[in-house]
C-alpha positions, 0 to 999 in steps of 0.5 A: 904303732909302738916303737919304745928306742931301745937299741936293738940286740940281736942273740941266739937260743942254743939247747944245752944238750949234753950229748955233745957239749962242746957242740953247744959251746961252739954254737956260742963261738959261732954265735960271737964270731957271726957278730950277735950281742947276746948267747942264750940256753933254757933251763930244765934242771930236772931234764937229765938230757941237759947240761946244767944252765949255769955251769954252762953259762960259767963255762961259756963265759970263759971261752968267749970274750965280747958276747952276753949271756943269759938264761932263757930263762931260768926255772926259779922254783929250783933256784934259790934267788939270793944264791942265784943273786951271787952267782949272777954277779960274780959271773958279772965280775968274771966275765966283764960284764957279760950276764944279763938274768932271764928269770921265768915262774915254772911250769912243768911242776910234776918234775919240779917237785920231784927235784925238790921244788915247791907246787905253786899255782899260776898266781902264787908263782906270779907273786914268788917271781916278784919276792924273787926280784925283790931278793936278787936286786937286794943282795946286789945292792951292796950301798943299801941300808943295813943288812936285807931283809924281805919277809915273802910268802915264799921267799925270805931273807933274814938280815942277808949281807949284801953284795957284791955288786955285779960289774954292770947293771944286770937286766932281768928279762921275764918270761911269761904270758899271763896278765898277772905275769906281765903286770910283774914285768911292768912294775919290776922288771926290764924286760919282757922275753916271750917266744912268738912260737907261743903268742897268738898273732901280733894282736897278742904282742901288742895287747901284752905291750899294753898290759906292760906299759899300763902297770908300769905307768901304775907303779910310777916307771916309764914303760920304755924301762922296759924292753921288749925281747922275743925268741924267734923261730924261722927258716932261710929260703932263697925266694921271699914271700913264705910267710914271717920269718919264712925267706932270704935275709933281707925279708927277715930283716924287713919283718924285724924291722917292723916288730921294731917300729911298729910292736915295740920289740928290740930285742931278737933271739934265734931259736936253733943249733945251726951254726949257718942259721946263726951266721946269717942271722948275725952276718946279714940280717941283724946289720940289714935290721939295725939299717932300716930300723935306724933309717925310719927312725931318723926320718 
């Protein structure tokens, strides 16, 4: 049983689709009026079905007023990490401290290069993801010594200025599955957000949370630094017992509250564009969640 503390959030995974985009912005209004912490879009630059993820970010940004955002998560091989460092914190500034940073390795790489990109392969990606956090959390700290410098494999900067800080501490969240990724996630990042679509059982998440918590003890960091988010996927049906995440609200809230306390998760996304999808999961089964998990952990 695993259960790190984290406060528990609870968001949405909208497809940015640009067929009809103010759709899209409105599932994030729905998203905000239902009461969730967190908006989020995945990022396929070279999808030309898509809005661009961080135009969309932008845009979102200032139509909403209380409610996160962050890429879910954002294809690094096209984005350059300093200018995406920049980015990340003026929207940061913009907003109020709204932006929270999903970053993810690629994988679809015959369309990545043909944007432009370079090929890696699983373990150079792994080890550009990590000069990418060593980039990004440079440029942000605007007190450090000098101008920065990090001399990667793949990523390089030579005497950068840095700054500006962002207006929080932007978390950077992590996507991936692979040892190597989540030994990454264990030294550098802070947080680790895998879809349960693509884990094989919660055998998976708790062997990850393992891997996790090994490397991050290994690099000298409490492994409750890291949080543990997950994109869910579900439907709502008046009677329980379809299975998890198949059920009436109050079954959701039960199932979450176990990945809470028992596989360590405080983190939950909503994969969909319904709008009464996203309302139930905001209205109802994100307070019932917050409720039972607070109640064990009284106890």
């Amino acid at each position: 049983m695993t259960d790190y503390g984290h406060d528990l959030l609870f968001g949405s995974f909208i497809t940015p689709s640009n067929a009809a985009p103010e759709r899209v912005v409105a599932l994030a209004q729905v998203s905000e009026a239902a009461g969730l912490d967190l908006v989020t879009f995945q990022d396929h630059p070279y999808q030309p079905a898509f809005l661009d993820t961080w135009t969309l970010l932008s845009y979102v940004a200032a139509r909403t007023e209380r409610v996160h955002l962050a890429g879910n998560v954002l294809n690094l091989p096209l984005r350059q990490p300093a200018v995406l460092a920049r980015a990340a914190a003026s929207l940061d500034l913009l907003s109020g401290g709204r932006v929270e940073l999903g970053l993810g390795a690629g994988g679809f790489w015959d369309p990545i290069v043909a944007m432009g990109g370079e090929r890696l392969t699983p373990g150079q990606s792994v080890t550009a993801l990590g000069e990418a956090i060593d980039v990004i959390r440079g440029i942000w700290d605007e007190d450090g010594v000098g101008r920065l410098v990090v001399d990667g494999r793949h990523h390089r900067v030579a005497g950068a200025k840095r700054g500006p800080a962002p207006a929080h501490d932007i978390a950077i969240w992590v996507g991936g599955l692979k040892p190597r990724m989540l030994e990454l996630i264990g030294e550098k990042a802070d947080g680790w957000l895998p879809s349960l679509a693509y884990l094989e059982g919660l055998a998976q998440l708790d062997e990850s949370n393992a891997l996790i918590d090994d490397a991050a003890g290994g690099a000298g960091r409490d492994p409750r630094q890291v949080r543990r988010l997950l994109n869910v996927g579900g439907r709502f049906t008046p009677e329980p017992g379809g299975g998890l995440l198949v059920g009436p609200p109050r079954q959701w809230a039960e199932q979450l509250a176990t990945l809470a306390l028992g596989h360590g998760v405080s983190g939950f996304i909503a994969v969909g564009d319904d709008p009464e999808h996203l309302t139930v999961f905001g209205e109802e089964v994100a307070p019932a969640t917050r409720e039972l998990v607070a109640a064990e952990r009284g106890r």
